[in-house]
N, C-alpha and C positions, 0 to 999 in steps of 0.2 A: 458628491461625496466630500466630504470635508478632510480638511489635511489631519493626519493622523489616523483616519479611522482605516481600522483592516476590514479586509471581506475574508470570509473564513469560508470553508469547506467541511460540513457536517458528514459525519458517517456512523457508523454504529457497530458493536461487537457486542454481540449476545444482547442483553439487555440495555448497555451502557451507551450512553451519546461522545463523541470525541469530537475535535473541530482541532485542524491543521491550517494556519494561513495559507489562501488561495496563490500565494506568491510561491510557496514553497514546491507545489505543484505541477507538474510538468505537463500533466494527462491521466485520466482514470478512462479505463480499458476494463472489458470484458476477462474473465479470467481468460489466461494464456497458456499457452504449449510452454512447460517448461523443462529443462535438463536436468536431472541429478549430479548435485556437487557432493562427489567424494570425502568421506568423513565429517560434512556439517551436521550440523545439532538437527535436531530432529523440526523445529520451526523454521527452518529455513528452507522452501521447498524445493529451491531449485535454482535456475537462471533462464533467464529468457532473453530475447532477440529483441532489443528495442531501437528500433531505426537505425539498423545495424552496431548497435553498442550493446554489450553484454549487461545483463542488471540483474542482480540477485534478488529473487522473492520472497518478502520475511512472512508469514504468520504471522500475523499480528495478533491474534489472539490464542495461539499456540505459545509465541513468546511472551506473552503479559500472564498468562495462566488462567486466563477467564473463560476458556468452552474451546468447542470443538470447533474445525474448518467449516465456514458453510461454502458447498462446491457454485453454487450460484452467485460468486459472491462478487465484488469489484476490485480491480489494481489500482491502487495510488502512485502511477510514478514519479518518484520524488523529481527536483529538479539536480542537474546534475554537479549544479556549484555546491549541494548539501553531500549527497551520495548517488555514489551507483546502486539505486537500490528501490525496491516496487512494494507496498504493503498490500497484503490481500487481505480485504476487510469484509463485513457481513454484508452494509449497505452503504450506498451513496446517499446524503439529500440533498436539498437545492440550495 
C-alpha cells in the first residue's frame, strides 16, 4: 500500500453506501445487549458493555433520518481516541 492511501470500511443504511476509515474503528460486532439511557433522544438506543468500558449506541440511521433500524444489523465501534460510542448500521462490506 502506498504511503497515503486509506483502507476504508464500507457499510450501508437503507439504500445508501457510507465508508469510515478503517483506522477509526475499533471492532464491528454482532448487534448487542444494550441498556436504556434515561432521557436520550430517541436514536440513541442505549449503552453497552464493551470490554468492560461503557459505549453509547447511536442509530445511525434513526439519527441521519434515512429509515428504520434493521434488528440484524452490525456495531461500528468507534476507536476510543474519537468517542465512546458504537453505530448500529444496516450492513457491513469487505
Amino acid at each position: 500500500m502506498s504511503k497515503g492511501t486509506k483502507r476504508l470500511l464500507l457499510f450501508t443504511l437503507g439504500d445508501r453506501r457510507y465508508a469510515l476509515d478503517l483506522e477509526d474503528i475499533a471492532e464491528v460486532l454482532p448487534p448487542p445487549v444494550t441498556f436504556p439511557v434515561p432521557w436520550a433522544p430517541p436514536s440513541l438506543m442505549g449503552a453497552m458493555n464493551f470490554h468492560g468500558s461503557l459505549v453509547a449506541v447511536l442509530d445511525l440511521a434513526a439519527f441521519m433520518k434515512i429509515g428504520p433500524l434493521v434488528p440484524d444489523g452490525n456495531v461500528l465501534v468507534l476507536d476510543r481516541g474519537l468517542a465512546n460510542l458504537a453505530l448500529w448500521v444496516d450492513r457491513v462490506g469487505n
